[in-house]
N, C-alpha and C positions, 0 to 999 in steps of 0.2 A: 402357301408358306411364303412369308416376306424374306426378299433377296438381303445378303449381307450389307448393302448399299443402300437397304431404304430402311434399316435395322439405324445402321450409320447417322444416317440423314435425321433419324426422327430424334435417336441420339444427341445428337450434336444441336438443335434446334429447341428441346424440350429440355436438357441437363441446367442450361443457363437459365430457365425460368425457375425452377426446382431451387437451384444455388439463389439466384434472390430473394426466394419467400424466405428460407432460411435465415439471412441476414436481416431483412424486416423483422422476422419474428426475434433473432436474438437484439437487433435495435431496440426493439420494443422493451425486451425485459432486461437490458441495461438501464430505461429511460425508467419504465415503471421502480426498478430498483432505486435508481438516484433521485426519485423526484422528490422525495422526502428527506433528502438530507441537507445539510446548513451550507455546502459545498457543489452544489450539482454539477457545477460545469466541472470539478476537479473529477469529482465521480464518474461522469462521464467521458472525459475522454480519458482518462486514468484506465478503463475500462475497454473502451471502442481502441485504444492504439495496442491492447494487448491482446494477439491472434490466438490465446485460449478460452477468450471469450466466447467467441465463435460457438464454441463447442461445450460450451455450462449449458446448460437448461434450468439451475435454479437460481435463488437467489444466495445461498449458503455455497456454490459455486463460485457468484461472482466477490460474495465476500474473501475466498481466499484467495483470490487476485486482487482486491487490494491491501490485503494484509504482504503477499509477494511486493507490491510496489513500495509497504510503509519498509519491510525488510529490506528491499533494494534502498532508503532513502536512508533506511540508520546503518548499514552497510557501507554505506559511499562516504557518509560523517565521518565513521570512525576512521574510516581510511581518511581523510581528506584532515583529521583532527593528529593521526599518528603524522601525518607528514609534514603539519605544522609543528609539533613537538621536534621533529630531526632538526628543522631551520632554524627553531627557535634561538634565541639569543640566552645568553649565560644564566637569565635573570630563571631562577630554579624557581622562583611561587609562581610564574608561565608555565613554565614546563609541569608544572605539578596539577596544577589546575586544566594543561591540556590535556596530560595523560588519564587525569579523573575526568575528561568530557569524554575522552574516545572510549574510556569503560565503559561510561555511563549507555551509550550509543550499541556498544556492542551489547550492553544487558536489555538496548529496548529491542535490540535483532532478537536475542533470544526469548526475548517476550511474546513478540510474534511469532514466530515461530513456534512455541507453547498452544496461541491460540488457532493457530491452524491445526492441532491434534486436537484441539480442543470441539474447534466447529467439526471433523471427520467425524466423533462420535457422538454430535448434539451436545457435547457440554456446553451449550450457551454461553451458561451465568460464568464456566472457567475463563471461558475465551473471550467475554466480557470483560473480566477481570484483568487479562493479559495483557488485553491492547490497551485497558487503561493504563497498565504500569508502565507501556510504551511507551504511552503519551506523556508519563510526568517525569520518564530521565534528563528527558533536556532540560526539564526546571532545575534538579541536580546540578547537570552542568552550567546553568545560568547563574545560580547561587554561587558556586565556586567563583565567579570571576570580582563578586561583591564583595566577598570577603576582604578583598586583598583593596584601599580604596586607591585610587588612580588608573587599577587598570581596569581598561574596556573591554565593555562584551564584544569581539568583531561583529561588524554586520551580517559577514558571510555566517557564522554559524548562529548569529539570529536569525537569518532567512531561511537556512535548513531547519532547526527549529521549528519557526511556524508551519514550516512546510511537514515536518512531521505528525506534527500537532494537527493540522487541518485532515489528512489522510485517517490519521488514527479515529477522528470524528466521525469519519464519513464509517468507517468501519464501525464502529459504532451504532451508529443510526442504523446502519445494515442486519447488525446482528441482533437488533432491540425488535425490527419490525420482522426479522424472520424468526425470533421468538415468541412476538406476541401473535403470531399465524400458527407456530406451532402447537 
């Protein structure tokens, strides 16, 4: 019978090879998942920086991580759109236009969020649909600023924007080819 100390020993020596395969293997099917998409470097480190990857084994897994990340990014808008409304200046067609981007934002949060119930029960083609409508509130809020002619779209909330935009792709591309497997 092997002593508590070479129990230890083989422990401690064989755990850490164990814990690498594991990480290869989820490397692996973050890279196999992102390599098909228009965004791969956002895919993937979008992916590899969030410690529940780790622990997806599929690819309808790693898709609700980045639907969590498009949610963290329309999340942080609308916050960061309501806090430019408080600054804002007297000028009310600003204010009206920022309080319709920070809806608009919070309706692409609840979009996502729709399509992670959506991928839980294989509705695909709902969850599909979801992230699409994610992806086209910023166009909403972009419209709104046209309206009005002289004032400009900030940079800042065209750079969340695309950044929405691109996420929501990648999600996409996710859910078309873990459709067309299923």
């Amino acid at each position: 019978m092997a002593s508590n100390s070479t129990i230890f020993l083989f422990l401690f020596f064989v755990t850490p090879f164990f814990h690498n395969i594991s990480i290869i293997a989820d490397t692996n099917l973050i890279e196999k998942t992102c390599k098909d998409t228009k965004y791969y470097n956002l895919c993937v480190s979008s992916l590899k920086s969030n410690p529940t990857s780790a622990k997806t084994r599929d690819a309808k897994g790693l898709a609700a991580i980045m639907v969590g990340v498009g949610m963290a990014n329309a999340t942080a808008t609308s916050m960061y759109l309501s806090s430019k409304l408080l600054s804002a200046t007297n000028d009310t067609n600003l204010r009206q236009v920022l309080r319709d981007c920070a809806n608009k934002y919070a309706s692409a949060d609840d979009a996502l969020q729709a399509s992670v119930q959506d991928l839980a029960v294989e509705g695909y083609d709902y969850a599909y649909m979801h992230v699409m409508a994610a992806a086209d509130y910023p166009n909403v809020c972009h419209n709104g600023f046209r309206r009005y002619p002289g004032m400009a779209y900030p940079p800042e909330i065209g750079r969340r924007e695309d950044g929405l935009k691109r996420i929501c792709e990648v999600i996409l591309e996710i859910i078309e080819a873990i459709s067309n497997n299923w």
